[in-house]
C-alpha positions, 0 to 999 in steps of 0.5 A, spaced: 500 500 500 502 506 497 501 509 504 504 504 508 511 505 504 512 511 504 512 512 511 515 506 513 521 509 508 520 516 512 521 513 519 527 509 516 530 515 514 530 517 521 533 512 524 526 509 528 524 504 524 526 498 528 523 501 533 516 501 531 517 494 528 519 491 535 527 490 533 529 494 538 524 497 545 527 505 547 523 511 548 525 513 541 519 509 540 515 515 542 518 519 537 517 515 532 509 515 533 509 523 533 513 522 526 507 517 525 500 522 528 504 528 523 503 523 517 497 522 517 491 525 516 486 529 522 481 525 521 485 519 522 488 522 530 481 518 533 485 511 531 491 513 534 490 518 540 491 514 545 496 510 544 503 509 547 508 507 542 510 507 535 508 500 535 501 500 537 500 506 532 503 501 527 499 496 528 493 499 529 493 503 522 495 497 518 489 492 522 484 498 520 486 500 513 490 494 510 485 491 504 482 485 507 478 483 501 469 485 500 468 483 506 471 489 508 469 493 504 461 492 505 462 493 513 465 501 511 460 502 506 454 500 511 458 504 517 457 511 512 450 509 510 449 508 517 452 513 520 447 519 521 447 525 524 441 525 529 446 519 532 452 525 533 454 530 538 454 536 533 457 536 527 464 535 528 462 529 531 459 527 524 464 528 520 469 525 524 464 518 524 464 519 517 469 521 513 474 516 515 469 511 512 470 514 505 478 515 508 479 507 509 476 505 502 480 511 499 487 507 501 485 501 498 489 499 493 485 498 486 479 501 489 477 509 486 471 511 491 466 516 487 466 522 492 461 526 489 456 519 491 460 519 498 459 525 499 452 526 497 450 520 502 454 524 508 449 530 506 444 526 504 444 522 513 444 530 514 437 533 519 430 533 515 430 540 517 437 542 512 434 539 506 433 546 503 440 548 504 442 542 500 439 543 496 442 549 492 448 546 494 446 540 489 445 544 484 451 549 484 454 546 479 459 544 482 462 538 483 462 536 490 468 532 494 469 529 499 477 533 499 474 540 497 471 545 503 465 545 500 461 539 503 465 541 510 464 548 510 458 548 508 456 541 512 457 546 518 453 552 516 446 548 515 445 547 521 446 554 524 442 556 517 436 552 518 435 555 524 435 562 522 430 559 516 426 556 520 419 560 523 422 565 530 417 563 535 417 569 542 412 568 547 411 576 548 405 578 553 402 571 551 402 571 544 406 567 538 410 572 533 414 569 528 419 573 523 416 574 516 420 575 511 420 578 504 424 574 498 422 579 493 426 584 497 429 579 502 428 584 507 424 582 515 417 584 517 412 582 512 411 576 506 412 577 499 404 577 498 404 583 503 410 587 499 406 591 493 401 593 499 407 596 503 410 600 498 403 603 496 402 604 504 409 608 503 
């Protein structure tokens, strides 16, 4: 696997690979495991955060993103379609349960994900209340990855901007106000029906 060559030949040229393979124990082996977090991607730190050693941190990444045939591949596939927003924390927590999904399949040798599809099914297990937003996303144009900022950036404002688009309820004095907006003039206070009736008002 081209991931796996090259930081071994990276940790051979500094000297720790001995020390990741077990050939040798010394607290080096520290030193090569922060060689091995800053080699890799941050949506990979939740696999080795807590881990020791440069060995342990080997281990774990070989074991959970060497090819291990079909059988493999169909468990991360249904991990990203399962895994939905509604289950997480926030959206941070989303994303860091889904894209390492599309990350495993990305490092498997011979397998090209369709990242606009990956990326659809992240927007896709996305709340109800957002499909507004993505929407306009959609159809923007342009191509959605799972790489670009887009679909994070975006992703991150769908929530805070599905509130924003949703109806604003007060309670003042015991009575129910939300906020009406205009989409003619795109301006607050009144609905677009009402929008020719205020300007003759005026």
């Amino acid at each position: 696997m081209d991931w796996k060559f090259s930081m071994k030949m990276h940790l051979i040229k500094l000297d720790l690979w001995a020390y990741v393979e077990g050939t040798k124990e010394d607290p080096k082996d520290t030193k090569a495991l922060s060689y091995i977090v800053k080699g890799v991607s941050e949506i990979i730190f939740n696999d080795i955060r807590d881990l020791k050693s440069g060995k342990e941190a080997w281990k774990v990444l070989t074991e959970t993103y060497e090819d291990k045939g079909i059988t493999r591949k169909v468990a991360i596939i249904k991990t990203l379609v399962n895994t939905r927003y509604t289950d997480c924390k926030d959206m941070s927590d989303y994303l860091h349960r889904a894209i390492p999904a599309y990350q495993q399949l990305n490092y498997k040798p011979g397998v090209k994900p369709d990242e606009e599809l990956i990326a659809e099914i992240i927007l896709a297990n996305l709340p109800d209340r957002s499909e507004p937003l993505i929407m306009p996303l959609k159809n923007c144009g342009e191509a959605i990855t799972v790489d670009n900022r887009l679909l994070v950036e975006d992703s991150k404002l769908l929530i805070n901007e599905s509130k924003e688009y949703a109806f604003v309820n007060k309670n003042i004095g015991g009575q129910r106000y939300f906020k009406r907006k205009c989409f003619k003039r795109n301006l607050f206070g009144h609905k677009s029906s009402e929008c020719q009736k205020s300007l003759i008002q005026k």
